[in-house]
Structures are given as structure tokens and as C-alpha cells.
C-alpha positions as CSV (number, residue, x, y, z in Angstrom):
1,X,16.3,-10.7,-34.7
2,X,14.3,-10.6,-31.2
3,X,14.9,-11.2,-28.2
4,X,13.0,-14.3,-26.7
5,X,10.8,-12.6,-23.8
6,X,9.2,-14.6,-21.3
7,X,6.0,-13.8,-18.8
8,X,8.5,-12.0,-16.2
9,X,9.6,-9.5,-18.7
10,X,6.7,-7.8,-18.5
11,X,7.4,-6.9,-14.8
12,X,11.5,-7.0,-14.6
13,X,11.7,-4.7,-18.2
14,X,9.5,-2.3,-18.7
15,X,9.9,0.3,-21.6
16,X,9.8,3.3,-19.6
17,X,12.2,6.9,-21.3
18,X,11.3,8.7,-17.8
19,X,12.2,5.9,-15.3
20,X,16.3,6.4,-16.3
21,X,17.7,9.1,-14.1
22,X,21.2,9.2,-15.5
23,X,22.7,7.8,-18.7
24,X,24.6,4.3,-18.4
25,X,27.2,3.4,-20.2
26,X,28.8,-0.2,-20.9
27,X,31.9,-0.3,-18.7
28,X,33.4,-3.2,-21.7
29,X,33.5,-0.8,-24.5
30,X,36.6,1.2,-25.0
31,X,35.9,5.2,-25.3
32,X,36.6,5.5,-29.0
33,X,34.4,2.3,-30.0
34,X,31.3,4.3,-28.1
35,X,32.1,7.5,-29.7
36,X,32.3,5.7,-33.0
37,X,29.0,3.9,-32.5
38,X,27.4,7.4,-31.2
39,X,28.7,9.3,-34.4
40,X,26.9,6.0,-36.5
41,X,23.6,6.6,-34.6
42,X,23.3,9.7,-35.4
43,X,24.2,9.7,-38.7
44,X,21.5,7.2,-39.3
45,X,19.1,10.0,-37.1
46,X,20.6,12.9,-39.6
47,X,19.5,10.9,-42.5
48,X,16.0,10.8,-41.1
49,X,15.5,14.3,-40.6
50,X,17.0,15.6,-43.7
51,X,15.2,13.3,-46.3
52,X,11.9,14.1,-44.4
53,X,12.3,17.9,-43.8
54,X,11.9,17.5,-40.0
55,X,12.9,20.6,-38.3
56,X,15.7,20.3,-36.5
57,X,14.3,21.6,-32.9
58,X,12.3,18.3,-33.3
59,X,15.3,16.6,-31.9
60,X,15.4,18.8,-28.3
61,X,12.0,18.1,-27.7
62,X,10.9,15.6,-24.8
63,X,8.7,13.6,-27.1
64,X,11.9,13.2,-29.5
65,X,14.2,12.3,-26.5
66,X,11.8,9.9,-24.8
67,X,10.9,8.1,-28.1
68,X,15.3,7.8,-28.7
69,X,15.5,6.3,-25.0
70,X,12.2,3.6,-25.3
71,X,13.8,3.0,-28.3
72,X,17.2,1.8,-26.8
73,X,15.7,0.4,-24.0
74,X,13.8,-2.0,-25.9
75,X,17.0,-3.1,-28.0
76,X,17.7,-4.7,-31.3
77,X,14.3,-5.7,-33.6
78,X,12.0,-2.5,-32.4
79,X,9.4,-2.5,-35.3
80,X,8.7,1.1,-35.7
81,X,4.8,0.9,-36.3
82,X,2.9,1.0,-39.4
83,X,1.3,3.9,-41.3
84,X,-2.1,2.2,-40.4
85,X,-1.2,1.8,-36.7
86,X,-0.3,5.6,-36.5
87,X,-3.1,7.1,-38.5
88,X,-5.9,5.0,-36.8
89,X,-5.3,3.1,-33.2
90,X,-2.3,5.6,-32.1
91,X,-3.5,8.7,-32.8
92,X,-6.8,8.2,-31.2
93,X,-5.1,6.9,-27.9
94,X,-3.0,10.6,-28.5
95,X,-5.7,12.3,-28.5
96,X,-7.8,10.6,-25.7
97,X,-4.4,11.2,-23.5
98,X,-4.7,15.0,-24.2
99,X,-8.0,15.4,-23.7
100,X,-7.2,13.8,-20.1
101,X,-5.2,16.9,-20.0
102,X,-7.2,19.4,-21.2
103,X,-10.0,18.0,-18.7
104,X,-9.0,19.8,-15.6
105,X,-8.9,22.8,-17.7
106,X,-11.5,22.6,-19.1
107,X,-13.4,22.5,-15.8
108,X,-11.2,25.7,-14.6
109,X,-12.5,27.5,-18.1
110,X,-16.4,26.9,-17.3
111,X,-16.0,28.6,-14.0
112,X,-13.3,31.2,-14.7
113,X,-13.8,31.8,-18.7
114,X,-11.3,31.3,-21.1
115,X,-9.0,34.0,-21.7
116,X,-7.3,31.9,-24.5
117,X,-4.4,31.7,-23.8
118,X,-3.3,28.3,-23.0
């Protein structure tokens, strides 16, 4: 089921993990209703990671925990995207953002050298 957006959404709720300083909470829900949701959320993310092998440090990364927090920001009907979209327009938007990165380095290597470690 989605959400009906309109041509403000686009300004007034933007899908941003970083921009959330400090978790919210509904002030409606009684304490042991939250906890019991919580526990079912991450049940469903245990599922993931053992029938997929995923190590479990994947879930303290920053990449993990921002992808958790779009996710809820975005709310019920996310569609997580397709093998296609991840093998072909994704990854190479991936890797054009890191080789943004890696640009000013690169500069510092051709006038320093690259000691290899980086």
C-alpha cells in the first residue's frame, strides 16, 4: 500500500538517514507495544542475515544504519530495488560517487606518490 505523495513532498519529506539527530519515538504507543514491535523488526532483520550468510558486523556499519533509517523514514510500501537496478544503474552511480572520493586523492598521489596505504 503507498502513500499518495503530492509535488510538496518532495521538499517537506526528503529521505535523508543523516539529517535525524536523535531517535523519535511515538509518544501514543505504550512501552511494551514498542519493545514488542522492535523485537519483530529485528527478527525479520535476523532472518535476513542468517539465510544470506551476511556477517554480522554488517549490521554496525554506517551504510547498514543509514539504509535501516531511509528505510523507516520512507514508511510502509519501500520497494527494495531489483537485481537489475543494483547490478547496472546503482552500482555505477556507486562507483562514480567513490571515484569523487578518491579524486582529491588522487591529485595528492601524483604530487606526493602513493605510499599505498589508503
Amino acid at each position: 500500500m503507498h502513500r499518495t505523495l503530492g509535488p510538496m513532498d518532495r521538499f517537506a519529506t526528503a529521505i535523508d538517514p543523516e539529517s535525524r539527530p536523535l531517535p523519535t519515538r511515538q509518544q501514543n504507543i505504550s512501552d511494551a507495544i514498542w519493545k514488542e514491535k522492535t523485537y519483530k523488526v529485528q527478527t525479520y532483520m535476523a532472518r535476513w542475515v542468517y539465510a544470506f550468510s551476511v556477517q554480522f558486523s554488517v549490521t554496525e556499519s554506517d551504510e547498514f544504519k543509514m539504509m535501516v533509517e531511509a528505510i523507516g523514514q520512507f514508511g510502509p510500501g519501500v520497494t527494495p530495488p531489483s537485481q537489475y537496478q543494483l547490478l547496472e544503474r546503482l552500482l555505477k552511480e556507486e562507483v562514480e560517487r567513490i571515484n569523487g572520493l578518491l579524486k582529491p586523492r588522487e591529485e595528492e598521489w601524483k604530487k606526493h606518490g602513493c605510499t599505498g596505504n589508503v
